[in-house]
ROTOR-523172 format. One record per residue: residue in one letter; x, z, y of N, C-alpha, C in turn. Coordinates in steps of 0.001 Angstrom, whole numbers, padded with zeros to 6 digits, always signed. Layout:
! ROTOR-523172
aXZYXZYXZY...
This chain:
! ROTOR-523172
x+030088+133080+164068+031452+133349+164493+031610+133126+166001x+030962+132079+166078+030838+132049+168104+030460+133237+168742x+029598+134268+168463+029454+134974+169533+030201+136134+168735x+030854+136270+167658+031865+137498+167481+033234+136490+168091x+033303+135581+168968+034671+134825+169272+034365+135653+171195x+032403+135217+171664+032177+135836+172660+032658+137155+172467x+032571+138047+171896+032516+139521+171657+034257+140100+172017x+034936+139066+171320+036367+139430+171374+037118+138761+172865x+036419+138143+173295+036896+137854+174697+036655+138958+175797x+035340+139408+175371+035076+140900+175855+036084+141806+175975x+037030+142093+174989+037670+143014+174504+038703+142804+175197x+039569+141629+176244+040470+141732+176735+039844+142131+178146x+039071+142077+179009+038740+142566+179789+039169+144032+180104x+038765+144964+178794+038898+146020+178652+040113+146601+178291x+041281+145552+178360+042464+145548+177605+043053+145772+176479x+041851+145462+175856+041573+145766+174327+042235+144374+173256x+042967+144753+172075+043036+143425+171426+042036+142639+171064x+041851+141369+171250+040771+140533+171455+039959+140026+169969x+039438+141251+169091+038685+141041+167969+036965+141591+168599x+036334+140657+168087+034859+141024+168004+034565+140772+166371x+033145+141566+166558+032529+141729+165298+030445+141728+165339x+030412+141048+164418+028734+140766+164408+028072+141113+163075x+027292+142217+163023+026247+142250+162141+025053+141634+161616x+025021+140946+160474+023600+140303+160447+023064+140901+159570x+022111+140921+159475+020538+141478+158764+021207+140236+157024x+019879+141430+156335+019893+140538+155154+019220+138983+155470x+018357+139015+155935+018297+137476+156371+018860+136342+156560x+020467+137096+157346+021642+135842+157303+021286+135445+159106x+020081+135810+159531+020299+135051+160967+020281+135861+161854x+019650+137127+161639+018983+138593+162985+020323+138955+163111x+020481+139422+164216+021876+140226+164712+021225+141565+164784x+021993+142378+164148+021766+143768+164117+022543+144336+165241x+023599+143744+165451+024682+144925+166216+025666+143603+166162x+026519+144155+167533+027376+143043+168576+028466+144246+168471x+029628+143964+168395+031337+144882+169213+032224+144442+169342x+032984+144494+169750+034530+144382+170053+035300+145507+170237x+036605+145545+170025+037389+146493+170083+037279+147391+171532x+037089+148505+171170+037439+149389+172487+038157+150666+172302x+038987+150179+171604+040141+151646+171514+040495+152054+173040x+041259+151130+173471+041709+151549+175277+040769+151479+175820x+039580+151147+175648+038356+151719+176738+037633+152992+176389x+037765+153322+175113+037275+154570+174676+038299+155428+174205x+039615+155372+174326+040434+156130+173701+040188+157091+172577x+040005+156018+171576+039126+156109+170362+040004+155374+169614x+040971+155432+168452+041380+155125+167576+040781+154489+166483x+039504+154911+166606+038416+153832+165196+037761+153384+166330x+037914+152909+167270+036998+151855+167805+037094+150729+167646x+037304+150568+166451+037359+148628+166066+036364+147824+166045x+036306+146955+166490+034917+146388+166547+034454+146085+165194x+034732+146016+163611+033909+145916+163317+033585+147414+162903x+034005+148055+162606+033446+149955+162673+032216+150400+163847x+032663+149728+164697+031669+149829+166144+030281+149087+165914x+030456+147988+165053+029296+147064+164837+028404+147795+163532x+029576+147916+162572+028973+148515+161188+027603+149614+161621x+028385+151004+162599+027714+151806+163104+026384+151862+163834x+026776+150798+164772+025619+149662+165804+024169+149515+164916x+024525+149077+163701+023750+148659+162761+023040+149288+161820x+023684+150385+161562+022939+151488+160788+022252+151930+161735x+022678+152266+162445+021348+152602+164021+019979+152281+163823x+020888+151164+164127+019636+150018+164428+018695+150404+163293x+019003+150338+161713+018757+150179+160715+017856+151259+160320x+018340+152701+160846+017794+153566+160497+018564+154066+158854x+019278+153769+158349+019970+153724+157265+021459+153585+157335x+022575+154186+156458+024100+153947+156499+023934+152818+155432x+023250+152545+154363+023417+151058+153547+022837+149957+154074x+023807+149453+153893+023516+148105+155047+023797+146753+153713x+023043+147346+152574+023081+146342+151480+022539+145466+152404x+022554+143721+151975+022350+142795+152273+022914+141905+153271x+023393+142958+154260+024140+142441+155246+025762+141825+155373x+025871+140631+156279+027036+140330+156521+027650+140759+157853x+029009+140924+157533+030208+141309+158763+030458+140159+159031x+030298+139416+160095+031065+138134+160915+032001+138922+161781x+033631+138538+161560+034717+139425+162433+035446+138361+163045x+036212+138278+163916+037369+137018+164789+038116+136996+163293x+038630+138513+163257+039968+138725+162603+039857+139851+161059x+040955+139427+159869+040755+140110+158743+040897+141773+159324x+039937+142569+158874+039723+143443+159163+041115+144714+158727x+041183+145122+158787+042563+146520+158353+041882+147323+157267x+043081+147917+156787+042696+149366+156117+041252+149770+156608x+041336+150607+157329+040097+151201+157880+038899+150865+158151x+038835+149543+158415+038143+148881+158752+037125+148464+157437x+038132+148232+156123+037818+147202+154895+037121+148397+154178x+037478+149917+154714+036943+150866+153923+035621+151234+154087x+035394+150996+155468+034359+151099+156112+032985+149788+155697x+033682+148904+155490+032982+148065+154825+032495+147943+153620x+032919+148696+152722+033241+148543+151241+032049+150100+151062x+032420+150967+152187+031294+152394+152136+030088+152502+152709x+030082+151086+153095+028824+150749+154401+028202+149866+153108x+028435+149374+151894+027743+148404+151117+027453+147392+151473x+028181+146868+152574+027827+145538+153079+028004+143963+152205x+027258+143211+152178+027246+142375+151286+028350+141056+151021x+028893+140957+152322+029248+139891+152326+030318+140056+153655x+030963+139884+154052+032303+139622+154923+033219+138603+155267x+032770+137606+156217+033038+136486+157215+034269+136590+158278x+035222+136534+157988+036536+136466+159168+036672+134958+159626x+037532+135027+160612+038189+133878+160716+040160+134080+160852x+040236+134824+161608+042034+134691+161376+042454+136116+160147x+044126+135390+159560+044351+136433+158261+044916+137426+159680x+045301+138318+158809+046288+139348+159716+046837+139606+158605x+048153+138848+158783+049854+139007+158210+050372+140193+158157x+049891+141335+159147+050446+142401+159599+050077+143276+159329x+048598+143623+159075+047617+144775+158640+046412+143959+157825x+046652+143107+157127+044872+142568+156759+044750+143660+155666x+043249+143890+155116+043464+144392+154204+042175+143631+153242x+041961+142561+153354+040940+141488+152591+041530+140232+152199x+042721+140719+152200+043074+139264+151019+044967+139417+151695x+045071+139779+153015+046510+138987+153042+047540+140265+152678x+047859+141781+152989+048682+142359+152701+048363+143379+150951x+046696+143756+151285+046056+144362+150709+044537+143701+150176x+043800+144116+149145+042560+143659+148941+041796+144712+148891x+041613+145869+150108+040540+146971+149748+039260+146624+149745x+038236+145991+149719+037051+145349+149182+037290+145118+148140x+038305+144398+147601+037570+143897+146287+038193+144727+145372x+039079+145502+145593+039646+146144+144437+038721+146449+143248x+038777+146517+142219+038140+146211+140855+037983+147586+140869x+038668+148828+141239+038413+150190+140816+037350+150860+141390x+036722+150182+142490+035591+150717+143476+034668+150291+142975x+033522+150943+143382+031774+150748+143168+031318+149407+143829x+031847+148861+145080+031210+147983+146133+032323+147377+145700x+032046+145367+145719+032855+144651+146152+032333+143997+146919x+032390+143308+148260+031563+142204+148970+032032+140889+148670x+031432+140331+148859+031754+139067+149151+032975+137991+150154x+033536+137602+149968+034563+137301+151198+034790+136116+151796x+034453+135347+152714+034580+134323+153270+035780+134087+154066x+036954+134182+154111+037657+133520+155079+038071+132230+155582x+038621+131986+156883+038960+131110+157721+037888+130267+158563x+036986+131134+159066+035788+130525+159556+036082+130412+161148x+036669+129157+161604+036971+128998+163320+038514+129826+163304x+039215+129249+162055+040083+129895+162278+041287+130015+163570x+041265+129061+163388+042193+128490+164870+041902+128609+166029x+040698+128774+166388+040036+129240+167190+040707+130875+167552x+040012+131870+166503+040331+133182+166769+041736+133497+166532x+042084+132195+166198+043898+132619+166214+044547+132940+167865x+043896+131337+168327+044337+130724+169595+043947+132189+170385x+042947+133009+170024+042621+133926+171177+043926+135239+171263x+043852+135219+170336+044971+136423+169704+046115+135787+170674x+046545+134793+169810+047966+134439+169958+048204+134599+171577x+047313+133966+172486+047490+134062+174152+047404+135303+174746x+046787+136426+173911+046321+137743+174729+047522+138586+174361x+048948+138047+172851+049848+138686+173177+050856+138123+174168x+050752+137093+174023+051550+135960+175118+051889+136366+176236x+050275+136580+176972+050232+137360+178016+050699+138915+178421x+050755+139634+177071+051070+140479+177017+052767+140966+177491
């Protein structure tokens, strides 16, 4: 979660909302793929960092199933994001802050685990939560 906390500090630079995202290998320790949000740097609407990472990783991978692997994210991922996860077969999914506003892994919506789909992952939340809160919360502050 530390260097998807590095990743999302990235993302204000770029004036981006301050979520990063980290791919790991089935192993649990190799980093496949590093992102952060770059919608306003790419004027790219799916540039979410973890979509950016998911992608990163199949690359890398040589493959779109990314069975085995975990998503480490700052923040609960969205709609789009959770779909992308859930179609990517990823194994397992690590946040640290909910999103009240758009989550879609446990706080508004549950698209991972929904019982009607093929894939469910795994779900870990509140990992450094306060942490990736504190980042959020100051980058709208500032805002």
């Amino acid at each position: 979660m530390r260097l998807a906390l590095d990743e999302a500090a990235q993302a204000v630079r770029g004036g981006d909302v301050p979520v990063g995202a980290v791919l790991l290998g089935p192993d649990g320790t190799t980093v496949l793929a590093t992102a952060h949000n770059e919608r306003e740097a790419a004027g790219d609407p799916t540039a979410h960092a973890e979509v950016l990472a998911l992608r990163r990783g199949a690359a890398r991978l040589g493959a779109w199933r990314l069975t085995g692997c975990t998503l480490v994210v700052t923040l609960e991922p969205c709609t789009m994001c959770g779909g992308a996860v859930q179609q990517s077969r990823v194994d397992r999914v690590v946040y640290g802050a909910r999103d009240e506003k758009a989550g879609a892994v446990g706080s508004l919506w549950d698209v991972v685990r929904d019982r009607r789909l093929n894939h469910r992952p795994e779900v870990i939340e509140g990992v450094l939560a306060e942490e990736c809160s504190l980042l959020l919360t100051e980058f709208f502050r500032n805002r």
